[in-house]
C-alpha positions as CSV (number, residue, x, y, z in Angstrom):
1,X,119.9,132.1,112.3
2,X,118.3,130.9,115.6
3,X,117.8,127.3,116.3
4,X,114.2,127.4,115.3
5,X,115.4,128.3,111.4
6,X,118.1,125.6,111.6
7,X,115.9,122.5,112.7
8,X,113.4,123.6,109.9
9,X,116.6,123.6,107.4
10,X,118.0,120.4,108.7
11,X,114.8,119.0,108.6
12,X,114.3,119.9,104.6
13,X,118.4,118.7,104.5
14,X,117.9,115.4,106.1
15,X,114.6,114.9,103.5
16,X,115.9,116.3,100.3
17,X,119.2,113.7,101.6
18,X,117.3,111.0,101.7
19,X,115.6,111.5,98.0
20,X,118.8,111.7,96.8
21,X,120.5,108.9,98.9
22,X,117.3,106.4,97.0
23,X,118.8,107.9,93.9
24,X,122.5,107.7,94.4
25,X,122.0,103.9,95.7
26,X,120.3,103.2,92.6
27,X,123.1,104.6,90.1
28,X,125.6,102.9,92.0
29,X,123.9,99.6,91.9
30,X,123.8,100.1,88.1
31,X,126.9,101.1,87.6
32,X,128.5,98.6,89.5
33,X,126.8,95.6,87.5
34,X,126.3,97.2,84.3
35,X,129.2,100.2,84.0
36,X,126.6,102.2,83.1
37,X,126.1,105.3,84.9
38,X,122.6,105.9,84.0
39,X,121.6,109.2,83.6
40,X,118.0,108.7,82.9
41,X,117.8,107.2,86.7
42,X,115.6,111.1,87.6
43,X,112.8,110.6,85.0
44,X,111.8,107.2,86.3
45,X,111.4,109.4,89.6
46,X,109.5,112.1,88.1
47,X,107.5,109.6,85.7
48,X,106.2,108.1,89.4
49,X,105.5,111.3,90.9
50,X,103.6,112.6,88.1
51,X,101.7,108.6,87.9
52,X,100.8,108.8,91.4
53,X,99.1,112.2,91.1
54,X,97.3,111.8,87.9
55,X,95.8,108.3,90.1
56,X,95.5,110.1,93.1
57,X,92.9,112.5,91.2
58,X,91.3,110.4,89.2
59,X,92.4,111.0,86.0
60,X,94.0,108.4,83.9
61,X,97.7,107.8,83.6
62,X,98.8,108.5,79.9
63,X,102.0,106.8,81.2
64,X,100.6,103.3,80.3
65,X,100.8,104.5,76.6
66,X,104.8,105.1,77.0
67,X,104.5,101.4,78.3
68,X,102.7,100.0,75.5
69,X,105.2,101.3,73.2
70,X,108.4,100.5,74.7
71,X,107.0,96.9,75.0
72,X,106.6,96.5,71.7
73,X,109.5,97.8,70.6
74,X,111.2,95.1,72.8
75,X,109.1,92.9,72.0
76,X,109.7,93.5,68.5
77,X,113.6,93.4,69.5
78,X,113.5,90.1,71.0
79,X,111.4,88.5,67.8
80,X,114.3,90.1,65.5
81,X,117.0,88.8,67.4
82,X,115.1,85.1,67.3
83,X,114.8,85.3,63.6
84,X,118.7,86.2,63.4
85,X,119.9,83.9,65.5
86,X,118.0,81.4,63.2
87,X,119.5,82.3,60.3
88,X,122.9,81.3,62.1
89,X,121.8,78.1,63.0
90,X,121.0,78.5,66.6
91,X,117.6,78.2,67.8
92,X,116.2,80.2,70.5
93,X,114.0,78.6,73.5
94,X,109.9,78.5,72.9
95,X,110.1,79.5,76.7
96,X,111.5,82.9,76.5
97,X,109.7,84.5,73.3
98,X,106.9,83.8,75.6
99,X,108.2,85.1,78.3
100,X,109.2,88.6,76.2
101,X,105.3,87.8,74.7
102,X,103.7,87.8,78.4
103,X,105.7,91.2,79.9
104,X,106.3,93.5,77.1
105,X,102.9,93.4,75.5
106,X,100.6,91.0,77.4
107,X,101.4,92.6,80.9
108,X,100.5,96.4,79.4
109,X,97.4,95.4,77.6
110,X,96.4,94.2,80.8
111,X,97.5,97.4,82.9
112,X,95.6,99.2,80.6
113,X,92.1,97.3,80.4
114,X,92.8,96.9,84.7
115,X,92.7,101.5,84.7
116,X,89.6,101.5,82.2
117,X,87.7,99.0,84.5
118,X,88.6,100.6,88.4
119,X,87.5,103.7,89.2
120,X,91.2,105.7,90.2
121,X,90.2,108.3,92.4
122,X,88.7,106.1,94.9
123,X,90.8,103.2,94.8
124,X,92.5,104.1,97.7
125,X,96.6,104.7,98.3
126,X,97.5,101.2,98.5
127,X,95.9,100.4,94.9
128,X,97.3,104.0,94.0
129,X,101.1,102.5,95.0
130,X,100.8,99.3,93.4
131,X,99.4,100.8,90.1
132,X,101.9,103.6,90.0
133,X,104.9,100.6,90.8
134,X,103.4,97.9,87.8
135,X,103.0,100.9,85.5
136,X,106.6,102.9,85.7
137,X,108.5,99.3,87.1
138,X,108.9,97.5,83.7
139,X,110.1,100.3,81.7
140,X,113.9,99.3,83.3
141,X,114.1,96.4,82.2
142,X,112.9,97.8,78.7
143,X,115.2,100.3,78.7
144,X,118.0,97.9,79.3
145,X,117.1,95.6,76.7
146,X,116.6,98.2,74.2
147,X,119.6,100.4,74.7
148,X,122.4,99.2,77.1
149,X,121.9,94.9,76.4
150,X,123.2,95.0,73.3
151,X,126.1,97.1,74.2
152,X,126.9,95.3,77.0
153,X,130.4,94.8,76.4
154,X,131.0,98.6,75.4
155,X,133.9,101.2,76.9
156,X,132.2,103.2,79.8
157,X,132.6,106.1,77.9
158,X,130.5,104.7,74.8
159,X,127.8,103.4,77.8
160,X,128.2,106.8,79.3
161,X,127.0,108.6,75.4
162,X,123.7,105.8,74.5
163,X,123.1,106.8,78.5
164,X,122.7,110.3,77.6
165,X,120.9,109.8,74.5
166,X,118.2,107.5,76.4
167,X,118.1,110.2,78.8
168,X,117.0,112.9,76.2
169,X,114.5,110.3,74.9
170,X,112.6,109.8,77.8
171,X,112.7,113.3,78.3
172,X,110.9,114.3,75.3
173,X,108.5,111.2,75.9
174,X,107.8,112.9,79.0
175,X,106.5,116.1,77.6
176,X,104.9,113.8,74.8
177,X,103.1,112.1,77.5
178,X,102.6,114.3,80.1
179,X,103.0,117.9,78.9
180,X,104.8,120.7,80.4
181,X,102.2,121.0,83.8
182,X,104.0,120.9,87.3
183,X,102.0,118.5,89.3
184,X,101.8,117.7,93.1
185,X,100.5,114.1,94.5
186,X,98.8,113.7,97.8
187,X,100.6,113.6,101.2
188,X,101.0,110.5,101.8
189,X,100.2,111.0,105.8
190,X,99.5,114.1,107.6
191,X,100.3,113.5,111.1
192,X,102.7,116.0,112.6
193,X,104.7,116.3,115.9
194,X,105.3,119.1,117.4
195,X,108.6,120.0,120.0
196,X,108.5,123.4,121.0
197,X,109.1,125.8,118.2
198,X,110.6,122.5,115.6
199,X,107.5,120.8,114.0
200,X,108.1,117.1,112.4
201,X,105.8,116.0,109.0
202,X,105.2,112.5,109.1
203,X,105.6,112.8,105.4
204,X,109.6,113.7,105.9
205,X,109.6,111.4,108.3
206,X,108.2,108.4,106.3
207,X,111.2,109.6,103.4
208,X,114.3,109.5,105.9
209,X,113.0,105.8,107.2
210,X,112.3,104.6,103.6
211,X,115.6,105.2,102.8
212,X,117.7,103.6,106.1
213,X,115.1,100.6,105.3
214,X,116.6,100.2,101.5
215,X,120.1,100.8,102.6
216,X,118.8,97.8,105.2
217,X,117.6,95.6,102.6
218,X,120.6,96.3,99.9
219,X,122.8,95.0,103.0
220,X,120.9,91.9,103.5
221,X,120.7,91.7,99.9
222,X,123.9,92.2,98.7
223,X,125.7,89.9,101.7
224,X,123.2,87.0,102.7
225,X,121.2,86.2,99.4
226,X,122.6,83.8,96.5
227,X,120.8,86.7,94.2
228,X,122.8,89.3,96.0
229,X,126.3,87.6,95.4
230,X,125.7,86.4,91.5
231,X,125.3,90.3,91.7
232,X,128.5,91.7,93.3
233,X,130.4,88.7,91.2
234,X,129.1,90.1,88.1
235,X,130.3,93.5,89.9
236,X,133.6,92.5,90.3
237,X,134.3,90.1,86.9
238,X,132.0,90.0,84.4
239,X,134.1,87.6,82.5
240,X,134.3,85.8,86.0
241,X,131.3,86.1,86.9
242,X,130.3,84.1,83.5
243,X,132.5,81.6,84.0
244,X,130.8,80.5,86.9
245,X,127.8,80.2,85.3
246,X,126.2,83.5,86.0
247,X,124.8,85.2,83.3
248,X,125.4,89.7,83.2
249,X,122.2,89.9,81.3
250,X,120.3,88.6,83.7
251,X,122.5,90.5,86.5
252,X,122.3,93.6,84.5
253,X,118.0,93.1,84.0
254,X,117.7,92.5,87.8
255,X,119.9,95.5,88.2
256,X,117.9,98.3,86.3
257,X,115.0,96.4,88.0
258,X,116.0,97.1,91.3
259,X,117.4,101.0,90.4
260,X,113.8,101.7,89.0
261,X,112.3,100.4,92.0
262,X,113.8,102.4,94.0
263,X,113.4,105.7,91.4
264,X,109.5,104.6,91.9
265,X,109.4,104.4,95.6
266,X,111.6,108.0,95.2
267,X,109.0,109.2,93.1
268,X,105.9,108.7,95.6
269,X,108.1,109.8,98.1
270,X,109.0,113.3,96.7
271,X,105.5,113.9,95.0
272,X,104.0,115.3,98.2
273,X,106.8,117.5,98.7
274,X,107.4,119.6,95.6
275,X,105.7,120.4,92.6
276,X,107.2,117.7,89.6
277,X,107.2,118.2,85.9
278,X,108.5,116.4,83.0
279,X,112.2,117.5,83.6
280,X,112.0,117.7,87.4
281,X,114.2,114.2,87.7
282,X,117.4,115.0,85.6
283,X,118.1,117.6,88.9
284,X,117.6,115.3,91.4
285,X,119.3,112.6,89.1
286,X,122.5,115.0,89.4
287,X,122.4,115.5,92.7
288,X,122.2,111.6,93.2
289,X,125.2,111.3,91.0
290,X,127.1,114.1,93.0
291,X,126.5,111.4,96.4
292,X,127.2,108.3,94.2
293,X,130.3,109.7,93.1
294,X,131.4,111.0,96.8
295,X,131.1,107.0,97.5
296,X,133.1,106.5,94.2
297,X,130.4,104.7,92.5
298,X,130.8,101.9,94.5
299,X,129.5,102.4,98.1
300,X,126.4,102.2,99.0
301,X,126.8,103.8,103.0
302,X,128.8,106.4,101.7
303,X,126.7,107.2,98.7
304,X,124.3,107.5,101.6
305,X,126.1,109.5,103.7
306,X,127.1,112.0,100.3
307,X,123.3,112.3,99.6
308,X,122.6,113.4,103.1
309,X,125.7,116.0,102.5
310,X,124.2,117.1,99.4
311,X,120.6,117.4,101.2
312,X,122.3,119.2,104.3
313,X,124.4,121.6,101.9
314,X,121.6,122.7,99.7
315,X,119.0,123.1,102.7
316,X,121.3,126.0,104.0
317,X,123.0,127.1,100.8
318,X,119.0,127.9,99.6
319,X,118.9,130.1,103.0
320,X,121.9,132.1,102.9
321,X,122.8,132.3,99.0
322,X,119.2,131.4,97.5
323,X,120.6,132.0,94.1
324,X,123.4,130.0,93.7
325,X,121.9,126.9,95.8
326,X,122.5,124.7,92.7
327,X,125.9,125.9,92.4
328,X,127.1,125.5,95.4
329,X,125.8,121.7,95.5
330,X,127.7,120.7,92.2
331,X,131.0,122.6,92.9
332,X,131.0,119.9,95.7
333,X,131.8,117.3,93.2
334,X,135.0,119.2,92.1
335,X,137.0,118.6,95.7
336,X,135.9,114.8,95.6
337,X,137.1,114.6,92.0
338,X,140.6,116.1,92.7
339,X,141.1,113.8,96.0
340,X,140.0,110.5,94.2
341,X,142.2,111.3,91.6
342,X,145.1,112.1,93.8
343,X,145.0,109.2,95.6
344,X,143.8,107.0,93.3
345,X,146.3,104.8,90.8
346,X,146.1,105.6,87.0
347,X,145.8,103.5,83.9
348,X,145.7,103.8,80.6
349,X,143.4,102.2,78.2
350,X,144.2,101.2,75.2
């Protein structure tokens, strides 16, 4: 291997890294708020990259029908939980049925008479961005509201199963919606630099400084923003937390909000770079969840740092042992695994 080869694979290392760090951020934000580790985290990405493509060619995004339905359902959730509550006695607030009314079916509709009016292929990539983010963006909230709200107060364990079953869902909604096709978006820029014999795409480029800008903005978030404390409270003690006068419902919508923003801007990101499917997220998704867990779950710099690792390993592993590239990414997790538990305390639950 001559230097030429290596800056090529650290290149790919550094980009595939910084993929996975937007995706490893994300589960830990979840987790931490939520206790969910949310396995579904990689379709959101590959629902994105699929979105941006089908807009970038003009064709029309069948995603808006997924949206459609899961705001109904919530919708339908919501109006079913009102009429219970008022069987109880308790009224629920005019304000927030319509508030469900206005973004789980009123916001869709809309999305979907906005694509039958504008003509996609010309639209241009800022149009392309902020269709592709209001189409795939609300669907985390759903999500939550539909599978993990009402078992809010469930054992990780139980969180970990409706996780995996939500996962599988989406997954077959996927091939329901978009078939079993690979597609590739446009590069997002072309400009290249060239050193020597190492070549730099501004398309890797614009991925490793999308992703040191989130860890940024989660910083300033997280430690200078009322929003950003009620959210590590809720962290820390949901019980707390509530006491306090912060409600983990809200915390926990914000939360998948946030994770599936960053799974969008993932998905744009990554689009250009390989050819996605249906089923191309739950591998990145895992090799997010191999970074989170080398930051325990609860780090964001060095859930950075482990997607970086993962990118790095799986850049050179593909060169020298092409077939076992996968492998050698996920036996990572199993020396992390043994130290944490090594050095970590153990309880038991009852």
């Amino acid at each position: 291997m001559d230097f030429s080869i290596a800056a090529i694979l650290s290149q790919d290392g550094l980009t595939n890294g910084a993929i996975y760090a937007l995706v490893a951020m994300a589960l830990v934000l979840v987790f931490s708020v939520t206790r969910v580790i949310f396995v579904a985290q990689g379709e959101f990405v590959a629902f994105s990259a699929i979105t941006m493509a089908a807009l970038q060619t003009g064709q029309f995004p069948s995603i808006v029908w997924l949206l459609i339905g899961l705001g109904l359902c919530t919708f339908l959730v919501d109006v079913g939980v009102a009429l219970w509550t008022a069987k109880r006695g308790r009224s629920t607030s005019v304000h927030s049925m319509l508030s469900s009314l206005a973004l789980n079916v009123v916001l869709p509709l809309l999305l979907l008479g906005l694509l039958k009016a504008v003509k996609l292929q010309d639209a241009g990539l800022l149009v392309h961005l902020l269709l592709t983010t209001a189409l795939v963006l609300p669907m985390g909230p759903m999500v939550y509201r539909l599978a993990f709200q009402p078992a809010a107060e469930a054992s990780v364990l139980v969180l970990l199963i409706i996780a995996v079953g939500v996962h599988f869902v989406l997954m077959g909604l996927g091939l329901l919606s978009f078939g079993p096709e690979g597609v590739r978006a446009l590069p997002l820029t072309e400009t290249q630099w060239s050193w020597g014999e190492v070549t730099l795409s501004g398309q890797n480029l614009l991925v490793m400084l999308a992703s040191i800008v989130l860890i940024g903005v989660l910083y300033l978030l997280f430690g200078h923003t009322l929003t950003g404390k009620a959210l590590r409270a809720t962290a820390i003690n949901r019980t707390g937390a509530r006491l306090m006068g912060i409600a983990p419902t809200a915390s926990g919508r914000l939360a998948f909000v946030l994770a599936t923003l960053m799974a969008v801007l993932a998905g744009v990101l990554i689009g250009p770079l390989t050819t996605v499917q249906y089923d191309t997220g739950f591998l990145i998704a895992l090799k997010g969840f191999v970074a989170a867990i080398v930051g325990g779950l609860a780090s964001y710099p060095l859930a950075a740092l482990g997607a970086v690792l993962v990118g790095l390993i799986e850049s050179f592993g593909s060169f020298w042992a092409s077939a076992y590239k996968e492998v050698i990414v996920f036996t990572l997790i199993i020396p992390v695994l043994l130290w944490r538990s090594m050095s970590s305390s153990h309880l038991e639950e009852e």
